[in-house]
C-alpha positions in Angstrom: 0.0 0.0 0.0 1.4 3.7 -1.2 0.1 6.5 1.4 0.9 9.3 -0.3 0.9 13.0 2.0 1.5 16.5 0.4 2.9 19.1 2.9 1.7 22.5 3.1 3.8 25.1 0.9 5.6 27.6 2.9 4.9 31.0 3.3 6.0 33.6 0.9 9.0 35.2 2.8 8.6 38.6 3.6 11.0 41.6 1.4 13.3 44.0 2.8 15.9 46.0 1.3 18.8 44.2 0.2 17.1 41.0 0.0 17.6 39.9 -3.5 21.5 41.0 -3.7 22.0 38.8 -0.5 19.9 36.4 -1.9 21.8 36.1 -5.2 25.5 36.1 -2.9 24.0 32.8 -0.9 22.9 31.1 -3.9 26.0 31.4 -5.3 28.4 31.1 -2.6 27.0 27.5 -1.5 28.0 26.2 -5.1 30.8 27.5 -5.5 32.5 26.4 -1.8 31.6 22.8 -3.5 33.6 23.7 -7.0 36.6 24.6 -5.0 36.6 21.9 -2.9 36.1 19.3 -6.1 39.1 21.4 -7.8 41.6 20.5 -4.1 40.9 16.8 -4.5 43.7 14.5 -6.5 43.9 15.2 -9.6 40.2 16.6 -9.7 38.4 13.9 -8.6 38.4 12.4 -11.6 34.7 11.3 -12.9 33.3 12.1 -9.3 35.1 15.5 -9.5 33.9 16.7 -12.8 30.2 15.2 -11.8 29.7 17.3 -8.5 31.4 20.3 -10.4 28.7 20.0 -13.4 25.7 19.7 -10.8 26.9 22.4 -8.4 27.1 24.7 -11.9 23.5 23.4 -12.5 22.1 23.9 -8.4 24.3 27.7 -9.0 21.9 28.3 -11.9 19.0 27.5 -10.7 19.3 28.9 -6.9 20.0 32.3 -8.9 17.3 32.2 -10.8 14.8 31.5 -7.7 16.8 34.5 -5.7 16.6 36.2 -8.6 13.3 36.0 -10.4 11.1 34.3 -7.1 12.7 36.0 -3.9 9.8 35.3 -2.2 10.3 32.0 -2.7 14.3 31.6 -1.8 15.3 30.6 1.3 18.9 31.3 2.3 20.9 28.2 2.8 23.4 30.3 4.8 21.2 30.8 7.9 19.8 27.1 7.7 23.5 26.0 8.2 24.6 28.6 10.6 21.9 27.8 13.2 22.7 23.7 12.9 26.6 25.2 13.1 25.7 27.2 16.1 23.9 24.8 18.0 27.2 22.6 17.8 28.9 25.4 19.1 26.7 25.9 22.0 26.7 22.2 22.8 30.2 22.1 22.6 30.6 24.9 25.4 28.1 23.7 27.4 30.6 20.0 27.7 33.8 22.4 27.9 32.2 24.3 31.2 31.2 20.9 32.4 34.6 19.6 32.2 36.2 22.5 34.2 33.8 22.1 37.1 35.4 20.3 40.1 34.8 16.5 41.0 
């Protein structure tokens, strides 16, 4: 048996000044972090290199276009990673105070 649910679109995000330029720096910058790290592996990566290379150029493209031409619609990858980032960072001051306090 296939149970099939659809989830409720999100919201359109609200504009501010300054939106789409950020918008269009995010959705490039992801991308292209991954092209420069296929271009440091041995000797490119070889088939793997030049495949995650291609589809980052393709994801760069289309992420554009959404910041672009549907800003309401982009959501900044940027901020989804910093928060997961931060919360390790928390976490792992949280275990260093722990391990200073006496026994």
């Amino acid at each position: 048996m296939l149970i099939l649910f659809t989830r409720e679109a999100e919201p359109d995000a609200p504009y501010w000044t300054g939106r789409v330029l950020l918008g269009a720096l995010d959705a490039l910058a992801w991308p292209a972090a991954w092209m420069a790290l296929a271009f440091q592996l041995p000797e490119r990566g070889g088939m793997v290199g030049g495949l995650m290379i291609s589809l980052a150029a393709l994801a760069a493209v289309r992420r554009l276009h959404t910041a672009l031409c549907e800003n309401h619609r982009y959501r900044f990858t940027t901020w989804k990673v910093g928060k997961v980032l931060l919360g390790l960072y928390f976490i792992g001051v949280v275990m260093k105070l722990l391990t200073m306090l006496p026994q």
